[in-house]
C-alpha positions in Angstrom: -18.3 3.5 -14.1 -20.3 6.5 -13.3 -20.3 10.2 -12.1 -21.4 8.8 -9.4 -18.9 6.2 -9.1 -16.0 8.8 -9.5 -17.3 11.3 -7.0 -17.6 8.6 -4.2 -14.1 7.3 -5.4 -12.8 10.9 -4.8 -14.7 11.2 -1.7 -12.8 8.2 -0.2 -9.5 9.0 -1.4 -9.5 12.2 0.2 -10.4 10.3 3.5 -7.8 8.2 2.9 -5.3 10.9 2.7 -7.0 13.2 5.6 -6.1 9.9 7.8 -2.5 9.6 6.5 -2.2 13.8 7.4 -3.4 12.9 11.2 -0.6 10.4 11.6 2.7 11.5 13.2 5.5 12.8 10.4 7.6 9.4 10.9 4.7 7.5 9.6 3.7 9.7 7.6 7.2 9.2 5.9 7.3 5.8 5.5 3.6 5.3 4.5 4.4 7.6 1.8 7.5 5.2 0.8 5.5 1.9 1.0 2.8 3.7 -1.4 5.1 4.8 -3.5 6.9 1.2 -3.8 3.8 -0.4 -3.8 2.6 1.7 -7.0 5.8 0.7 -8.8 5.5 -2.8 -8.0 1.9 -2.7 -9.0 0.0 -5.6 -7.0 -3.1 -5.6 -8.7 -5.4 -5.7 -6.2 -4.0 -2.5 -4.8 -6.9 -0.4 -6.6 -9.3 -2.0 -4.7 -7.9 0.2 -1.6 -8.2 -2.3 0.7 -4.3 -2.8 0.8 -3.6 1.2 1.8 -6.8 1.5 4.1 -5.1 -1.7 6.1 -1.6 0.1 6.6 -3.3 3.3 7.7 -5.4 1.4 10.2 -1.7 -0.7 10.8 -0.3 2.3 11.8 -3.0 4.7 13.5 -2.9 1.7 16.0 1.0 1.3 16.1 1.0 5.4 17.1 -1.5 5.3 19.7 0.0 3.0 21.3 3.2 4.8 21.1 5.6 3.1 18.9 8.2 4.1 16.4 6.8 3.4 13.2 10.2 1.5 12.3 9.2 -0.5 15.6 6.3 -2.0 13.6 7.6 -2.6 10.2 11.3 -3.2 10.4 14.6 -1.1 8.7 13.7 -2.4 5.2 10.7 -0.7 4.1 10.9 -2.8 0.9 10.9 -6.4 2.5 8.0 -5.1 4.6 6.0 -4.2 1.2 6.9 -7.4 -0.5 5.7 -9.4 2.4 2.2 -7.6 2.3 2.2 -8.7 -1.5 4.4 -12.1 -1.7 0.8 -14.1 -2.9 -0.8 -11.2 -5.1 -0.4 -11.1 -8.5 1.6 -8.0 -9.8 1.6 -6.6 -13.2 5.1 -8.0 -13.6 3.8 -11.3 -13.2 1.3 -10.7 -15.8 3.9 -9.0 -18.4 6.1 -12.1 -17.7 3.2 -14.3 -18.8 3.0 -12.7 -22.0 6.2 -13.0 -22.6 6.2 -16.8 -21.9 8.5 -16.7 -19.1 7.9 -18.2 -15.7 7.3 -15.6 -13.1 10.2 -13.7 -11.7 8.5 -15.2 -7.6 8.6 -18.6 -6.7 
């Protein structure tokens, strides 16, 4: 990866987060919970960005057409997550495999 690499990487990220500012505080809320359970969780994938980029877009559509933000997703902001991940890999699964257990999903 190059300087070049990192500044475009950058460049995005603060897109990304100037995108999640412009969404109304109730989303903004929850998008901050799903991030932050997603990044425990760890789906691997979920560097690639295309995960985060899909619930902004998710949700900038879900506000201007005027719903709740719980009207899209549900009360359990958990469930919701897990159901965007149930057949991605996570980093538990892959500490489980080292372990020689079978995965904790099935």
């Amino acid at each position: 990866m190059g300087i070049q690499d990192i500044i475009e990487g950058k460049r995005q990220w603060r897109a990304h987060v100037a995108r999640v500012k412009a969404l109304p505080p109730d989303y903004q809320i929850v998008y901050r919970e799903m991030q932050r359970y997603l990044f425990k969780v760890g789906p691997i994938d979920l560097s690639d960005g295309r995960l985060l980029t899909g619930i902004v877009d998710f949700f900038e559509e879900g506000a201007a057409s005027g719903k709740g933000v719980l009207q899209l997703i549900g009360n359990d902001v958990a469930a919701f997550c897990d159901d965007l991940i149930k057949d991605s890999r996570t980093y538990a699964d892959i500490y489980q495999e080292s372990l020689g257990s079978p995965p904790l999903s099935s």
